[in-house]
Biotite code that builds the C-alpha atoms (Angstrom):
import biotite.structure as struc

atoms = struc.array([
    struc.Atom([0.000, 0.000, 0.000], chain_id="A", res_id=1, res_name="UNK", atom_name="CA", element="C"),
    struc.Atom([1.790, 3.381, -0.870], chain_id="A", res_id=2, res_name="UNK", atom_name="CA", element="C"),
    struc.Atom([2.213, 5.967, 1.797], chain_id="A", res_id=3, res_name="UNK", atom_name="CA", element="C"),
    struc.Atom([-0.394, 8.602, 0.175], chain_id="A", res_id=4, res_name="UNK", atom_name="CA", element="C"),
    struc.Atom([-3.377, 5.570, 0.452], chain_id="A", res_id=5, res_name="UNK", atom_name="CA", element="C"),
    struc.Atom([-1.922, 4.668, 3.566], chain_id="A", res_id=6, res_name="UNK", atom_name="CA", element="C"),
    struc.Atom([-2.507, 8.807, 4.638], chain_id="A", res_id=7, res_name="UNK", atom_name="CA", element="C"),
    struc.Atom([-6.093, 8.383, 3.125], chain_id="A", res_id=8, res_name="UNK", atom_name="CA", element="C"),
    struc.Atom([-7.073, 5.326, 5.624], chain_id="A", res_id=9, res_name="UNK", atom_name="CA", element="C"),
    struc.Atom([-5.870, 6.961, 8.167], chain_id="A", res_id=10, res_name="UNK", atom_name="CA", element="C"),
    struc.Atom([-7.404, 10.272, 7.862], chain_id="A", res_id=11, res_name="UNK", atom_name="CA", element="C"),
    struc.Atom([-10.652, 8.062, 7.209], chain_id="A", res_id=12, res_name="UNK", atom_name="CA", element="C"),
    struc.Atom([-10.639, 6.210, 10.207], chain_id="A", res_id=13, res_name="UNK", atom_name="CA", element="C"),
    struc.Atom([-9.640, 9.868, 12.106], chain_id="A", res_id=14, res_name="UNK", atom_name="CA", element="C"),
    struc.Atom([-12.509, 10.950, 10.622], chain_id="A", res_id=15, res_name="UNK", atom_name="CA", element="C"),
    struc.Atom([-15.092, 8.293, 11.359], chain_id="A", res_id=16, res_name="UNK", atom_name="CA", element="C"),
    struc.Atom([-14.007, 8.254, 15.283], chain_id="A", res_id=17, res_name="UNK", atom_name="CA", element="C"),
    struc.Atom([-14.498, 11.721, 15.075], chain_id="A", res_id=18, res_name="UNK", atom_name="CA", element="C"),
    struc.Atom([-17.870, 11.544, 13.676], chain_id="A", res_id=19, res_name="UNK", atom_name="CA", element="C"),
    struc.Atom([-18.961, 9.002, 16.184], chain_id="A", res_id=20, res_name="UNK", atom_name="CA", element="C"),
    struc.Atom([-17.479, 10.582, 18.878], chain_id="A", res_id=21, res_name="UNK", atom_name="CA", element="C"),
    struc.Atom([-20.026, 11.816, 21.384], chain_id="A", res_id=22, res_name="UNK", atom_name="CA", element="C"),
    struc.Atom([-18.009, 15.120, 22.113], chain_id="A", res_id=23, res_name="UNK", atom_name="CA", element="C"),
    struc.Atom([-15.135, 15.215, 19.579], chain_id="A", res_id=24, res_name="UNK", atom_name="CA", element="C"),
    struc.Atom([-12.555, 18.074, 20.575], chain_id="A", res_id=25, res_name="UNK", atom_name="CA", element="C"),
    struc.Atom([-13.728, 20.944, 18.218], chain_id="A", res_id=26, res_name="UNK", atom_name="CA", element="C"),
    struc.Atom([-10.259, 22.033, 17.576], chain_id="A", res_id=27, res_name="UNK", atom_name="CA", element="C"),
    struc.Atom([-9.272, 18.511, 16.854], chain_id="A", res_id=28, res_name="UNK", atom_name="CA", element="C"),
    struc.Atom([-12.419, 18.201, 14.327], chain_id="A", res_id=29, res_name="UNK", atom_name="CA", element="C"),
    struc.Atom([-11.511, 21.173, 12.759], chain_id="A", res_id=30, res_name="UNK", atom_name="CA", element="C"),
    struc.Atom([-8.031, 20.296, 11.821], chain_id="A", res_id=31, res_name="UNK", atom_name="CA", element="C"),
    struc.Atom([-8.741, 16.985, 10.669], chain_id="A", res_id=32, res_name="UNK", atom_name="CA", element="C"),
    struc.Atom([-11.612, 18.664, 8.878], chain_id="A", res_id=33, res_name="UNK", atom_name="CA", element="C"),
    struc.Atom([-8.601, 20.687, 7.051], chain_id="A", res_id=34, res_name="UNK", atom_name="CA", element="C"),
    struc.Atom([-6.269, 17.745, 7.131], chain_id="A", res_id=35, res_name="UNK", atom_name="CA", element="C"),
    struc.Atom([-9.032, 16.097, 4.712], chain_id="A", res_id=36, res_name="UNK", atom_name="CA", element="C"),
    struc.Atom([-9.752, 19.335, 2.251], chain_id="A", res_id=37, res_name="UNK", atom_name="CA", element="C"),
    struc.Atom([-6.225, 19.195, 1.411], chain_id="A", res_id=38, res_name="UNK", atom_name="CA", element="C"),
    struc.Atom([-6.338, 15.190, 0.726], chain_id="A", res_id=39, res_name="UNK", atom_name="CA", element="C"),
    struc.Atom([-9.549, 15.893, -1.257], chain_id="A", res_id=40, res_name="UNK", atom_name="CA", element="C"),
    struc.Atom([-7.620, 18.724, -3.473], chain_id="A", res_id=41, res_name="UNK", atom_name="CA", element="C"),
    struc.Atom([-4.725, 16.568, -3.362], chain_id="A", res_id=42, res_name="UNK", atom_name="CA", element="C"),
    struc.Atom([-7.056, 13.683, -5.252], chain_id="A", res_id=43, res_name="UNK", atom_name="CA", element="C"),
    struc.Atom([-8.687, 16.312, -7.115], chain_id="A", res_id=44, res_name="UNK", atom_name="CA", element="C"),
    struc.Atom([-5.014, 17.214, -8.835], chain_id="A", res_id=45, res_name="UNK", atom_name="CA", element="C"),
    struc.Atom([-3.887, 13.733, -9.299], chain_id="A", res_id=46, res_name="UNK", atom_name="CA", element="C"),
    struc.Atom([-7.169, 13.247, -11.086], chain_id="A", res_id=47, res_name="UNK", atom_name="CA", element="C"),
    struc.Atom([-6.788, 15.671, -13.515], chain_id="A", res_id=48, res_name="UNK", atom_name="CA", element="C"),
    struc.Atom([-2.971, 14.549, -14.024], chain_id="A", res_id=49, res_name="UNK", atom_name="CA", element="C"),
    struc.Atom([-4.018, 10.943, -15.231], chain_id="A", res_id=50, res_name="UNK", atom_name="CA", element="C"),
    struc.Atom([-7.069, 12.515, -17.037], chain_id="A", res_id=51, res_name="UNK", atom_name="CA", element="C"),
    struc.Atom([-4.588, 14.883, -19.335], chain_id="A", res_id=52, res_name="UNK", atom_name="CA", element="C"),
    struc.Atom([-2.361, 12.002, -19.265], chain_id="A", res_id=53, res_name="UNK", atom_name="CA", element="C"),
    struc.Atom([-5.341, 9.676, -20.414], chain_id="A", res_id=54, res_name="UNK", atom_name="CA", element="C"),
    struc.Atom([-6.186, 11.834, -23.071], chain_id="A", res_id=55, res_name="UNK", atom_name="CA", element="C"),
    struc.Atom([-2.814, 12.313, -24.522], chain_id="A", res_id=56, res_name="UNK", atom_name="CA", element="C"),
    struc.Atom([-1.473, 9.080, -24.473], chain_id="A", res_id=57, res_name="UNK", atom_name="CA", element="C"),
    struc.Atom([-5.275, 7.903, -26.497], chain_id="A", res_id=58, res_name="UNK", atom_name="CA", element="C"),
    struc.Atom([-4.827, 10.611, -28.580], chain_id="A", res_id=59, res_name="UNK", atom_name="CA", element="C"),
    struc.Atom([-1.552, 8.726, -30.049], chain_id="A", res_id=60, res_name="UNK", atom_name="CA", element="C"),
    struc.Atom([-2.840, 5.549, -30.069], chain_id="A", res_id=61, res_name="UNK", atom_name="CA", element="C"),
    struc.Atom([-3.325, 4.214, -33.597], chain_id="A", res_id=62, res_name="UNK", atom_name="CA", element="C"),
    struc.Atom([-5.651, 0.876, -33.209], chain_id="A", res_id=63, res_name="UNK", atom_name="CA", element="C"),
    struc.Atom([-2.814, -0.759, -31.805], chain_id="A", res_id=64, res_name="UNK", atom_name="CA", element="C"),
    struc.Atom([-2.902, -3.169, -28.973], chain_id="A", res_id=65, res_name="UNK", atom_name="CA", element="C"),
    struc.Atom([0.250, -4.054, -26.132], chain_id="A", res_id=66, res_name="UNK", atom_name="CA", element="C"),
    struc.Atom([1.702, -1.879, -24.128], chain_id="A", res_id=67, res_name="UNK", atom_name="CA", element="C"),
    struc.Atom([0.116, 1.590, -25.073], chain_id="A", res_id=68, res_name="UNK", atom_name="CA", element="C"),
    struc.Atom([-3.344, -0.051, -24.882], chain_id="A", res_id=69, res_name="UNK", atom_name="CA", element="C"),
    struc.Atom([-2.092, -1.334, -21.587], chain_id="A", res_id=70, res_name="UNK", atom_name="CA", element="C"),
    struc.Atom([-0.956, 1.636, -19.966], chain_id="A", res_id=71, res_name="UNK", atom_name="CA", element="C"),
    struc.Atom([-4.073, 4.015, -21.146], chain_id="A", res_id=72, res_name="UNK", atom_name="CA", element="C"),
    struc.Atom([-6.147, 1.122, -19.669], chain_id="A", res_id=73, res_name="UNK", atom_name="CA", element="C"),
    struc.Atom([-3.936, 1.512, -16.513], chain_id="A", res_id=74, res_name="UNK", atom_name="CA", element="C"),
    struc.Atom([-4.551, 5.315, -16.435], chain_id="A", res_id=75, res_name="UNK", atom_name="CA", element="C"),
    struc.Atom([-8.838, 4.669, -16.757], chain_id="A", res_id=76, res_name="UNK", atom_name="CA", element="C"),
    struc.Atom([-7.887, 2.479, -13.757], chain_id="A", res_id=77, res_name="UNK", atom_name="CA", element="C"),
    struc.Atom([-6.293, 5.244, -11.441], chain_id="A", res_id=78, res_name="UNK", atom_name="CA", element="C"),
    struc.Atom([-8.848, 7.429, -12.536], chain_id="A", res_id=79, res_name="UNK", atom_name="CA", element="C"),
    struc.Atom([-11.651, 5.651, -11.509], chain_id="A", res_id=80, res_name="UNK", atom_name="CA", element="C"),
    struc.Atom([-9.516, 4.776, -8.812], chain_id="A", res_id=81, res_name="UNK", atom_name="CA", element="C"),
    struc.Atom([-9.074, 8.322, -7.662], chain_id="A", res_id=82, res_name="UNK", atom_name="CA", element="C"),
    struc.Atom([-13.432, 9.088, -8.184], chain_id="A", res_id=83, res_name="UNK", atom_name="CA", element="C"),
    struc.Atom([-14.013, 6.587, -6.000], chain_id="A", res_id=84, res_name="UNK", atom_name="CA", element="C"),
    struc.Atom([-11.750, 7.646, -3.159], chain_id="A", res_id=85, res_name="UNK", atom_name="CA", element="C"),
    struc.Atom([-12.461, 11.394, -3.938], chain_id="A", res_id=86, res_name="UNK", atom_name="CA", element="C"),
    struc.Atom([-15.943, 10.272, -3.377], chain_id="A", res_id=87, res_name="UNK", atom_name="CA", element="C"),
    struc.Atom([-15.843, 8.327, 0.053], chain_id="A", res_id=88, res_name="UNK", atom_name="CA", element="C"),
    struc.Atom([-13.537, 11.214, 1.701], chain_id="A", res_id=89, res_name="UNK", atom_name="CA", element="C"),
    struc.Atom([-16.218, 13.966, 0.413], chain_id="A", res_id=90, res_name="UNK", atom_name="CA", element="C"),
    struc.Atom([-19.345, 12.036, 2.392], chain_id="A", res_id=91, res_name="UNK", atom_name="CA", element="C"),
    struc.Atom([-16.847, 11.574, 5.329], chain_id="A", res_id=92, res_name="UNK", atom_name="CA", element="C"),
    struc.Atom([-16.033, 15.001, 5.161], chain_id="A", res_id=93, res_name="UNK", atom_name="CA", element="C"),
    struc.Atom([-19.878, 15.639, 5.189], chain_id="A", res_id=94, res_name="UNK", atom_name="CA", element="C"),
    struc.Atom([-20.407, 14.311, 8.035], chain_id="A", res_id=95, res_name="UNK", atom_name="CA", element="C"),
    struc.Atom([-17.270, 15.812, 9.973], chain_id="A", res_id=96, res_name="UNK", atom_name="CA", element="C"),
    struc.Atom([-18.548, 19.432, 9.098], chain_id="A", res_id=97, res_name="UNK", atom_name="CA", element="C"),
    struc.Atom([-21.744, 18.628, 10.279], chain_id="A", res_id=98, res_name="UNK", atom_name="CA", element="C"),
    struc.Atom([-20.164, 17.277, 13.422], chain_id="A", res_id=99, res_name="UNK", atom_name="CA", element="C"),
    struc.Atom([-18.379, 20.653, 13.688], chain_id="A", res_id=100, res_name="UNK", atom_name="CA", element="C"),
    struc.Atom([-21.296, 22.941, 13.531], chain_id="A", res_id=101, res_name="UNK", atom_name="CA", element="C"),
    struc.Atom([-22.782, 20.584, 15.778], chain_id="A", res_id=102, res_name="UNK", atom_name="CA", element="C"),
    struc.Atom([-20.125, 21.520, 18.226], chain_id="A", res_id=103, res_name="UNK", atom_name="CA", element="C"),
    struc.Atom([-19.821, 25.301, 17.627], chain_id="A", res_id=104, res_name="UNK", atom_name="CA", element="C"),
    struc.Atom([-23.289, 25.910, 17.500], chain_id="A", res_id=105, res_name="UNK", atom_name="CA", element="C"),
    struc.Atom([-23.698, 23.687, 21.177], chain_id="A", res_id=106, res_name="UNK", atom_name="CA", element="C"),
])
């Protein structure tokens, strides 16, 4: 598991306790809160890395099969890879900021 996906499950799991805390630490919910905006923007940018890669790399390919076909494949991959982690962090983050407003507001 690389480091960055390793961050990600971790700042998950921070954020889940958090959520189900009873009385979370508002400072504590706030920075992870921040901690997972930047992972967000973070998968946001690698996104749109693969994407332009994605896009170039079909862009050359001439109805051949092999490696190119293999790595633009491997690029959809990462991509969709990416959406679907982009998504789960955005309804945990959901939840956190409610959990936040929660606390300021009580």
């Amino acid at each position: 598991m690389a480091e960055d996906t390793l961050d990600r499950v971790v700042l998950l799991e921070d954020i889940h306790v958090l959520t189900a805390a009873p009385a979370p630490a508002l400072d504590q919910v706030e920075r992870t809160l921040a901690d997972g905006y930047a992972c967000a923007l973070g998968i946001e940018a690698q996104r749109i890395r693969l994407q332009r890669e994605l896009e170039g790399r079909a862009a050359r390919l001439s109805g051949g099969t092999g490696p190119r076909v293999d790595e633009v494949a491997g690029l959809a991959r990462g991509i969709a890879r990416a959406d679907e982690e982009l998504s789960e962090l955005r309804a945990a983050l959901v939840e956190l900021a409610k959990t936040a407003r929660r606390l300021r507001t009580g």
